[in-house]
N, C-alpha and C positions, 0 to 999 in steps of 0.2 A: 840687532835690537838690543837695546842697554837698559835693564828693568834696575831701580835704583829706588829702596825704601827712605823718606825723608823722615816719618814720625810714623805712631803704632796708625796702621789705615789708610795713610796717606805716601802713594806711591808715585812713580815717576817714569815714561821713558819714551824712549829715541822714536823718532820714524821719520827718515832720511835728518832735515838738521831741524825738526821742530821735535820740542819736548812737549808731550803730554803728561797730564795728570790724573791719576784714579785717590778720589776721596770717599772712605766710608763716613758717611754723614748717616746719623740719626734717625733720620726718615729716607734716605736714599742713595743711593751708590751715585755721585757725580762725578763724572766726565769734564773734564776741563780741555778745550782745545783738542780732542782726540785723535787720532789717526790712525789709519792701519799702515803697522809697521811693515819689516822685509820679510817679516815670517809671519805671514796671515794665521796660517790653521794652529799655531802654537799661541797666537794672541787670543783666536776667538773660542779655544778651548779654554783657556783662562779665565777668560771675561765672561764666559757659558758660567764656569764652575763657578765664578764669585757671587752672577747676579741670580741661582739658583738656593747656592749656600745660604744668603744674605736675605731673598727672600722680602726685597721692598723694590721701590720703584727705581729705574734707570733713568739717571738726568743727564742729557749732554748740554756743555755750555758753550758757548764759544764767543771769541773776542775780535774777532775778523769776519768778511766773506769768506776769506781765502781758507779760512781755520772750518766754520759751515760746511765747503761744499767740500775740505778734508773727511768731516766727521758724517757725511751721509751715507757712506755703505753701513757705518755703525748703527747708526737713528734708523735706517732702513730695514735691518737685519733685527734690530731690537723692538720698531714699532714706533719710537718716540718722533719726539719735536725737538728741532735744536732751537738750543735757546740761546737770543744776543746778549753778551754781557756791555 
């Protein structure tokens, strides 16, 4: 997994060839396209601590099926709805 800061909040990474995105947004920690990478328990420990730290709601979004039915152990574990962009 290749975690890769693009701006202050807005982060980046690998899981097999699709890149994901973690944005702190204002009202919410968004998920773009997300996936669970090759090292689960080190992603979902991270994403525990962020959306604990952060303390507002978890948005997954997604731009495919295929990106969807990537991000549903996420939406699942966290409770949410994924959303079509």
């Amino acid at each position: 997994m290749r975690v890769e800061e693009l701006a202050p909040g807005i982060w980046r990474w690998s899981a097999g060839e699709r890149w994901c995105v973690y944005v702190e947004a204002e009202g919410a920690t968004v998920l773009v396209d997300p996936a669970v990478p090759d090292e689960p328990e080190r992603f979902f420990r991270a994403l525990d601590r962020d959306v604990e730290r952060r303390g507002v709601p978890l948005a997954v979004v997604c731009t495919s099926d295929a990106a969807a039915e990537a991000a549903r152990p996420i939406a699942e574990r966290y409770g949410v709805t994924v959303a079509r962009a």
